[in-house]
C-alpha positions as CSV (number, residue, x, y, z in Angstrom):
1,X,35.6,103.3,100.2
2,X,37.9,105.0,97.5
3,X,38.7,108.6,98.2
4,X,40.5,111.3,96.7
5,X,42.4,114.2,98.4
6,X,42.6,117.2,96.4
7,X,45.8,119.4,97.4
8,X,48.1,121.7,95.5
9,X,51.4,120.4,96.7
10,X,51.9,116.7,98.2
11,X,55.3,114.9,99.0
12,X,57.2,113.8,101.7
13,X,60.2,116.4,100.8
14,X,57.0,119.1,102.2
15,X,57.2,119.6,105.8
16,X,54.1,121.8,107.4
17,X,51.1,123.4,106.6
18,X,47.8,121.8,104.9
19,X,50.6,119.6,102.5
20,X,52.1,118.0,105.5
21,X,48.4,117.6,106.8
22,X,47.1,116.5,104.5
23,X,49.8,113.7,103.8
24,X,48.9,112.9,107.9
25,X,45.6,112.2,107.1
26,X,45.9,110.5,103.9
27,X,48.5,108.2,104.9
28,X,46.7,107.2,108.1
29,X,43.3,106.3,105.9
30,X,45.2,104.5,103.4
31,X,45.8,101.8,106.0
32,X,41.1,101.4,106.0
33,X,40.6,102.6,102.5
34,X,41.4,103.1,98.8
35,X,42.9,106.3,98.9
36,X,44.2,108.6,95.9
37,X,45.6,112.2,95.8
38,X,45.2,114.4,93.1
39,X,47.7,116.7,93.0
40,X,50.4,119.1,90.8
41,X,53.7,118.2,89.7
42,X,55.1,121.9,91.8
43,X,57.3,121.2,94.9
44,X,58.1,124.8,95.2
45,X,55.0,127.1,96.0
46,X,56.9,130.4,94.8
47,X,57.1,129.2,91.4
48,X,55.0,126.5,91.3
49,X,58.0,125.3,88.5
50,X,57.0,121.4,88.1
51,X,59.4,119.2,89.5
52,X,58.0,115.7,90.0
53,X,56.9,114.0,87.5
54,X,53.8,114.0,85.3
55,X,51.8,110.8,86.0
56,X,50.8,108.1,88.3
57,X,53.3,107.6,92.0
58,X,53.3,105.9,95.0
59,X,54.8,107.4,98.3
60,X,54.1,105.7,101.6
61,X,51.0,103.6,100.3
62,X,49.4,106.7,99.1
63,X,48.1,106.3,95.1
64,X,49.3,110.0,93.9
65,X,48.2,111.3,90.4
66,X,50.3,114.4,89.5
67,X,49.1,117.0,86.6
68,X,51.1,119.9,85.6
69,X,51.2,123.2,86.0
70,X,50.0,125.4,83.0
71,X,52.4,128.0,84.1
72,X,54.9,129.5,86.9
73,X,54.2,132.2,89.2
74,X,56.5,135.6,89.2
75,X,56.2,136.5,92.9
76,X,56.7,140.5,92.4
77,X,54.2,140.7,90.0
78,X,51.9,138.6,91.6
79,X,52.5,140.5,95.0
80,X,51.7,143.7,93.3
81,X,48.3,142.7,91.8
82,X,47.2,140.9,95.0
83,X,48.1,144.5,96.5
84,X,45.7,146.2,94.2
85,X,43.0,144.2,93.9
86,X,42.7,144.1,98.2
87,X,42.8,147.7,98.5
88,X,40.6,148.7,95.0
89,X,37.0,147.7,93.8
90,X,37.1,145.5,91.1
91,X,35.0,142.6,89.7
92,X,34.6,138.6,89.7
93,X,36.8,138.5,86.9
94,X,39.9,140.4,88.8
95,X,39.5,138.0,91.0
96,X,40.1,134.9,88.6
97,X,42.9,136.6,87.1
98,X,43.9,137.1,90.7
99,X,43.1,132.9,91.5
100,X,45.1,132.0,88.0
101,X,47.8,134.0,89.0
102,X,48.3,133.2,92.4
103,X,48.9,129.4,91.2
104,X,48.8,126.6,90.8
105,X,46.9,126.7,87.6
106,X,46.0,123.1,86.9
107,X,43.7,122.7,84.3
108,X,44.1,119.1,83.7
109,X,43.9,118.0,87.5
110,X,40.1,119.7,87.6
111,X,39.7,118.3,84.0
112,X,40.4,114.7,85.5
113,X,38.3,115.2,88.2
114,X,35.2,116.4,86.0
115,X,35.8,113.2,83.9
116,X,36.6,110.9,86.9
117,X,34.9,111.9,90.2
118,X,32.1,109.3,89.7
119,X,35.0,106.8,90.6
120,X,35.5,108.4,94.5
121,X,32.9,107.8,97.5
122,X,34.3,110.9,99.0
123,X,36.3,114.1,97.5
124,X,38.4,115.5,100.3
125,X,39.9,119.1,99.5
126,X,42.5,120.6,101.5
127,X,43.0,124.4,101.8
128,X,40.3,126.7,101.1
129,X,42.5,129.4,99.3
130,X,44.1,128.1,95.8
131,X,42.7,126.5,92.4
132,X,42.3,123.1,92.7
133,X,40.2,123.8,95.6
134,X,38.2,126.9,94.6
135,X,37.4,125.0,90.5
136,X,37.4,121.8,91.9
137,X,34.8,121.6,94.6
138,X,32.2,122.6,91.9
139,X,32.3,119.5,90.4
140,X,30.8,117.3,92.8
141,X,29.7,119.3,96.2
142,X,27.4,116.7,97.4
143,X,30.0,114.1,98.2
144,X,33.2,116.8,99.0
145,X,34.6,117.6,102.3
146,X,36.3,120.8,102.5
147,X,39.7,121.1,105.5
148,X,39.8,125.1,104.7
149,X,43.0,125.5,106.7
150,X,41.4,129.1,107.3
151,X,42.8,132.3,109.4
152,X,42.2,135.8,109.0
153,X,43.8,137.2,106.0
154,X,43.0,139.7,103.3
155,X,42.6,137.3,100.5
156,X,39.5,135.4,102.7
157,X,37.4,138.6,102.3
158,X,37.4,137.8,98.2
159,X,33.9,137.5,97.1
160,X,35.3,133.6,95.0
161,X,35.2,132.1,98.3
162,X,31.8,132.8,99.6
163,X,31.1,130.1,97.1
164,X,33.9,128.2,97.8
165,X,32.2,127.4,101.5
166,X,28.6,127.3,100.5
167,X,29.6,124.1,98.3
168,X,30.8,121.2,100.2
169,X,28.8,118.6,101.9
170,X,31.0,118.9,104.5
171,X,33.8,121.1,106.3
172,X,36.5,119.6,108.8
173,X,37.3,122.5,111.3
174,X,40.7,122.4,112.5
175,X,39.8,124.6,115.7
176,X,37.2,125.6,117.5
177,X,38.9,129.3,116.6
178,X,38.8,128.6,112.8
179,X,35.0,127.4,112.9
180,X,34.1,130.6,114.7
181,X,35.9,132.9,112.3
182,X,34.9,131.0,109.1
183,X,31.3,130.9,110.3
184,X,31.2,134.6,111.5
185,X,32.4,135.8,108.0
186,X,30.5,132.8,105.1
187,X,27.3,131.7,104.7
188,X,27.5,127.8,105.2
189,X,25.4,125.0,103.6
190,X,27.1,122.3,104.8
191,X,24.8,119.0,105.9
192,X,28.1,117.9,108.3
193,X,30.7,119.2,110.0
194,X,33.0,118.5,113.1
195,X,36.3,120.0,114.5
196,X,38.9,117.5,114.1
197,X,42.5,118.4,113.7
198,X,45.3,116.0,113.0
199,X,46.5,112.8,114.7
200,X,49.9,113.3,116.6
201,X,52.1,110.5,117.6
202,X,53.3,110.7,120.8
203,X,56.8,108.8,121.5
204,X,56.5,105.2,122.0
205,X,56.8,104.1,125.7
206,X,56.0,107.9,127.3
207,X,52.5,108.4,126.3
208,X,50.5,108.5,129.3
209,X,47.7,106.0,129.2
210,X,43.6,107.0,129.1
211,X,43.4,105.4,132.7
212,X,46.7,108.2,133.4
213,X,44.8,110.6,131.8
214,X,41.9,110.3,133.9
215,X,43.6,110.0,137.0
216,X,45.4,113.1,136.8
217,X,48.7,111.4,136.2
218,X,51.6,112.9,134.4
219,X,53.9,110.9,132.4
220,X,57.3,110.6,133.8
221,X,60.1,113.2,133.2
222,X,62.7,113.3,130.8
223,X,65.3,112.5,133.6
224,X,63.1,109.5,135.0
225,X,62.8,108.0,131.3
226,X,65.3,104.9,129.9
227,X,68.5,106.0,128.8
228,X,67.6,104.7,125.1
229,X,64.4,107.3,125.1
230,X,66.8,109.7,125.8
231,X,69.7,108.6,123.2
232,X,67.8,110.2,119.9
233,X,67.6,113.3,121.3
234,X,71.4,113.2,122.6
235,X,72.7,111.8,119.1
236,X,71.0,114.8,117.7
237,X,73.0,117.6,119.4
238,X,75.9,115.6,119.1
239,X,74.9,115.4,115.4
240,X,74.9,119.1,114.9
241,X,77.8,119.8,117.2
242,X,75.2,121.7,119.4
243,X,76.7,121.6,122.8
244,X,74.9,124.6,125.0
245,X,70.2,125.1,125.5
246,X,68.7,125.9,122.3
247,X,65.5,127.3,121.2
248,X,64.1,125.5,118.2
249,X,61.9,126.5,114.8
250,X,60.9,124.4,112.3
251,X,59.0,124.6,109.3
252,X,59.6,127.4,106.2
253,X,62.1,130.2,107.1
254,X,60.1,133.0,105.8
255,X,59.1,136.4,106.6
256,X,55.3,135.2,106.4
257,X,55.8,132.7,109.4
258,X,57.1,135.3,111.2
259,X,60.9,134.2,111.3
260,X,61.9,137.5,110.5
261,X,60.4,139.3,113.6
262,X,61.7,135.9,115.2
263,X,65.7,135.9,114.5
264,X,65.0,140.4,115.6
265,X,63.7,139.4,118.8
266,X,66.3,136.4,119.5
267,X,68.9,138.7,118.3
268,X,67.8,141.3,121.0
269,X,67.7,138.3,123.5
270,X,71.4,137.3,123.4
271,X,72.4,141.0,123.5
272,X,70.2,141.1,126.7
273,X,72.5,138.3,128.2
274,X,70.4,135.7,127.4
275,X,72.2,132.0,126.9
276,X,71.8,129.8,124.2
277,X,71.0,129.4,120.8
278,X,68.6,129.1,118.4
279,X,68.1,126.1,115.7
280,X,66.6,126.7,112.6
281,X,65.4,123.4,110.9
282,X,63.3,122.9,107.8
283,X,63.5,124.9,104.1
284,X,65.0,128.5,103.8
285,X,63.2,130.9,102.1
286,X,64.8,134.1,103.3
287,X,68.5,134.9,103.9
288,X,70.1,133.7,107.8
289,X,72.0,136.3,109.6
290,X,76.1,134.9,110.1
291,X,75.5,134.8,113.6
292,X,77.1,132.5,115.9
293,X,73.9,131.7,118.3
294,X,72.0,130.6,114.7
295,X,72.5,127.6,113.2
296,X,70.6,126.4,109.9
297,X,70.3,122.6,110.5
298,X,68.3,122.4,107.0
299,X,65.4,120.1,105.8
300,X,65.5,116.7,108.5
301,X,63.5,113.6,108.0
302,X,61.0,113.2,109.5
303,X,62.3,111.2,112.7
304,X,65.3,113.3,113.1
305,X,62.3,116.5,113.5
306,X,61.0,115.1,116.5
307,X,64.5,114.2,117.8
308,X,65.0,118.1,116.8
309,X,61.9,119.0,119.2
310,X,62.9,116.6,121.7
311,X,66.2,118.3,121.9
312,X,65.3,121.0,122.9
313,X,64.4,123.1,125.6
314,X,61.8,125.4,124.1
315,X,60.1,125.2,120.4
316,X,59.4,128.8,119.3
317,X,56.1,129.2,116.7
318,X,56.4,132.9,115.2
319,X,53.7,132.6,113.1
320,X,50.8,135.7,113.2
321,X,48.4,133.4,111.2
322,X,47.7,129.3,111.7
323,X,44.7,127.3,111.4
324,X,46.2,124.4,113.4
325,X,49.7,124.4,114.0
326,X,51.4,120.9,113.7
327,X,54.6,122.2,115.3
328,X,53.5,123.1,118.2
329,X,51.0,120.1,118.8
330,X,54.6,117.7,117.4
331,X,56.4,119.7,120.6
332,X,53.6,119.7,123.0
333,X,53.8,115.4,122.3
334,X,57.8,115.3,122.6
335,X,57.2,117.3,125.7
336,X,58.3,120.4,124.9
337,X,57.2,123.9,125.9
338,X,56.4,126.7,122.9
339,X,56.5,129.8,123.0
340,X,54.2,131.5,120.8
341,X,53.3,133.9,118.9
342,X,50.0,136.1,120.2
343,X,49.3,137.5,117.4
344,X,47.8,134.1,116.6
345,X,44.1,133.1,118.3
346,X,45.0,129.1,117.4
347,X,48.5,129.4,118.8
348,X,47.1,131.6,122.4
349,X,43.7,128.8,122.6
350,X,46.5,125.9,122.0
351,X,48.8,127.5,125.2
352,X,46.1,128.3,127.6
353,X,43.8,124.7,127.1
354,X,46.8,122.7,127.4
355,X,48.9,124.8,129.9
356,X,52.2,124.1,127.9
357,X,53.5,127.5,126.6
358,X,53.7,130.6,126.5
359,X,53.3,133.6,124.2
360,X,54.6,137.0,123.4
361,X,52.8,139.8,122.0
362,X,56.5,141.7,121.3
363,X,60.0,142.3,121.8
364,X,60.1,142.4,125.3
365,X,57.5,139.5,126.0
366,X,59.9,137.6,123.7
367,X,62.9,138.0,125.5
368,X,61.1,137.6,129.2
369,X,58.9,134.6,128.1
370,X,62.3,132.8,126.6
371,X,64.7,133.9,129.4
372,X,62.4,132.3,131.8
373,X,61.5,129.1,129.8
374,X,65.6,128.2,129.3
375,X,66.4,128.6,133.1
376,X,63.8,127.5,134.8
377,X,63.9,123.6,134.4
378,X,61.2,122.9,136.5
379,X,59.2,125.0,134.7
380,X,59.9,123.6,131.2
381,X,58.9,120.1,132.8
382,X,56.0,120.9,134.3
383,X,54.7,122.0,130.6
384,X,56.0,119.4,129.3
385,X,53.7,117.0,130.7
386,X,50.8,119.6,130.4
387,X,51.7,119.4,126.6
388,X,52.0,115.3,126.4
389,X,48.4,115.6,128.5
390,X,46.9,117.6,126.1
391,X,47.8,116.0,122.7
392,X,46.8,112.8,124.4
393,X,43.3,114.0,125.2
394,X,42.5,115.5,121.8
395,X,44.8,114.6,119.1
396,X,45.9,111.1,118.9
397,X,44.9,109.0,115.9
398,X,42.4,107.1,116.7
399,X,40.4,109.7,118.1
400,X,41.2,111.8,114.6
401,X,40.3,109.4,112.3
402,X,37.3,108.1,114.1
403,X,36.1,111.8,113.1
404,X,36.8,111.2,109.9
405,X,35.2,108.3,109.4
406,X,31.7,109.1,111.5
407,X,32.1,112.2,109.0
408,X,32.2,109.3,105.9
409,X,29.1,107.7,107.5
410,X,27.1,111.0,107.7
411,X,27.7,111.9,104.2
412,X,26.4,109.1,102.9
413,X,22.7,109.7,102.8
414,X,22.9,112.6,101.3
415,X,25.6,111.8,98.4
416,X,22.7,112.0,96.0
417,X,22.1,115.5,94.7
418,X,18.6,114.7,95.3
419,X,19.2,113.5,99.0
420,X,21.1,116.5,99.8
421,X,18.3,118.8,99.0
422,X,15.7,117.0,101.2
423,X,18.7,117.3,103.7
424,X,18.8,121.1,103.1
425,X,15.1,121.5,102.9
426,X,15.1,119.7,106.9
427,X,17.7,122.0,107.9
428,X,15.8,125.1,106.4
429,X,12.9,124.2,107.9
430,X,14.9,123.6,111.2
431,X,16.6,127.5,110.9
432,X,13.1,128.9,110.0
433,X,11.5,127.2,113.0
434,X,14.4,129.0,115.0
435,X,14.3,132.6,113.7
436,X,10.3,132.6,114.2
437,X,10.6,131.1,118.0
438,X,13.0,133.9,118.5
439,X,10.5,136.1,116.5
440,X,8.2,135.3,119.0
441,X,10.5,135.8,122.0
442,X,11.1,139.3,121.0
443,X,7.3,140.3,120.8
444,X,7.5,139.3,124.8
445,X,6.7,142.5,127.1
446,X,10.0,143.9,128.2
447,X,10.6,144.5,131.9
């Protein structure tokens, strides 16, 4: 099969969210198909400014086709319309301007895809929120798949997106948690659809085994492991002249993934007496405090970010809003405890299903919830195996992209604009055949 992905941002210098995910996934089906991504020439999602080239590349096996972007975004402006229009009536047209302004505004990437989608068994777009997505999944709905990446934020409740997931074929949930919100808020058409997540790799030579996992069995500790499992995450701290516990982040240092709130709360853990430090890895969008128990360890590859999470004792994820969360199901598989944010329904359903972290609803949870994680070793091992458990049972690759591909098989029949309407006829006759049996229920005497 020859697919396309369809993302706003793709590189390997982009670490988290739907960009790193969707690189996962792409990369991964590469190695069965004829995969191309279809994306901009912006590396930076403030500006969108492009910054790789125009044209055809190749990163990790992975076709990429980048277009550029028609213009940059100026942030305060952009902040202050996106403040208006989700606080005043306005029309479809606001809410264009609002889509062209937000970026990236790729006019040639849509106009590619108009001209060239005949060339693609599948059209996989990622992120339900910006351009490429929102013009691009009218071209050819009958063969798309749409990975909305979707949480509960004020820009979801713009009327653009009710088309947005009416149109595909076919959705890939990320969580049980996303597919209840997205379906309790949109109207869907789609023919298929399954919760599937992204593949995790869990270190070579400590993944517990199915016949483990079915047994009960935990995988042994880090103590009981070979010294060279261990060395990584040693050369690491030695790396980064890190030499006491450390709580870890990574991902983008930004008030919108809660790091803000995060270094407040740490700060008002150390002044509690609490030991430590904490480890900020990945880009910096926001200025770091000059405070000894921080340290910036910058953008890592990506071997050196799971030595990172290996490292150390707790991985904190501060984020109010995820669809998935990659960092904590990367620390749950290095056999790390998180501790979350609560704020988050994906974060508090990932912690309580896998029994390998906890979360904090404010300050004081914070510092409790921490304080106990980076004393109590038996604790921290105890949900570490819980977390290497989990990802095992639901998110290692072959299960994901056996989802994908029973997805791929599905589709099919009903790639045909003709096809799909006798498929939506069946399933309209299905839902009618429902609402009059419960029609019928409801005219039964009541006791």
């Amino acid at each position: 099969m020859k697919i396309a992905f369809i993302v706003q941002r793709y590189g390997t210098e982009i670490l988290g969210g739907s960009e790193y995910h969707c690189r996962l996934i792409a990369e991964r089906l590469a190695e069965r198909h004829q995969v191309e991504v279809l994306t901009s020439c912006a590396r930076d999602y403030i500006t969108w400014a492009n910054e790789y080239p125009e044209g055809t590349d190749r990163v990790r096996g992975v076709t990429v086709r980048r277009f550029p972007v028609a213009e940059t975004r100026d942030i305060e402006s952009f902040n202050r319309y996106s403040e208006w229009i989700f606080t005043s009536r306005h029309s479809r047209q606001d809410e264009m301007e609002w889509l062209r302004r937000q970026g990236p505004w790729v006019p040639s990437l849509v106009e590619y895809l108009e001209r060239h989608h005949h060339q693609y068994d599948v059209l996989i777009f990622f992120t339900y929120l910006y351009a490429p997505t929102v013009l691009g999944i009218r071209v050819a709905p009958h063969k798309s798949l749409l990975v909305p990446t979707a949480h509960d934020e004020p820009a979801i409740r713009l009327g653009i997106y009710r088309d947005v997931f009416a149109a595909p074929a076919g959705i890939v949930w990320n969580t049980e948690v996303e597919r209840r919100f997205v379906t309790a808020h949109f109207d869907l058409r789609a023919i298929v659809e399954d919760v599937v997540g992204c593949g995790v790799d869990l270190p070579e030579g400590v993944a517990i085994t199915d016949e483990d996992d079915r047994e009960g069995l935990a995988p042994p500790s880090r103590e009981a492991l070979a010294p060279h499992l261990q060395g990584p995450a040693i050369a690491f701290r030695r790396r980064h002249r890190i030499h006491s516990p450390f709580a870890l982040y990574g991902g983008r240092i930004d008030p919108g993934k809660g790091c803000e709130e995060m270094l407040e709360y740490f700060r008002t853990y150390v002044d509690e007496g609490g030991e430590g430090m904490l480890v900020l890895m990945g880009t910096k969008l926001m200025p770091i405090p000059d405070d000894p128990h921080v340290r910036f360890a910058g953008l890592l590859p990506d071997a050196e970010r799971l030595h990172a999470l290996e490292a150390a004792h707790v991985v904190i994820v501060p984020s109010p809003h995820e669809s998935l969360s990659l960092l904590a199901l990367e620390a749950f598989a290095m056999g790390t405890p998180v501790l979350a944010n609560a704020r988050s329904e994906v974060l508090v359903d990932h912690c309580r299903r896998s029994n390998a972290g906890l979360y904090y609803a404010d300050r004081w949870e914070f510092v409790e919830a921490l304080s106990l994680l980076m004393r109590d070793a038996a604790l921290r091992e105890a949900l570490g195996r819980n977390g290497k458990a989990y990802v095992n049972r639901h998110y290692r690759w072959e299960t994901i992209i056996g989802k994908y591909e029973r997805m791929f098989a599905r589709l099919r029949p009903a790639q045909r604009p003709a096809g799909r309407e006798r498929e939506r006829e069946r399933v309209d006759r299905r839902d009618r055949g429902r609402e009059q049996r419960r029609g019928r229920g409801d005219r039964r005497p009541r006791r």
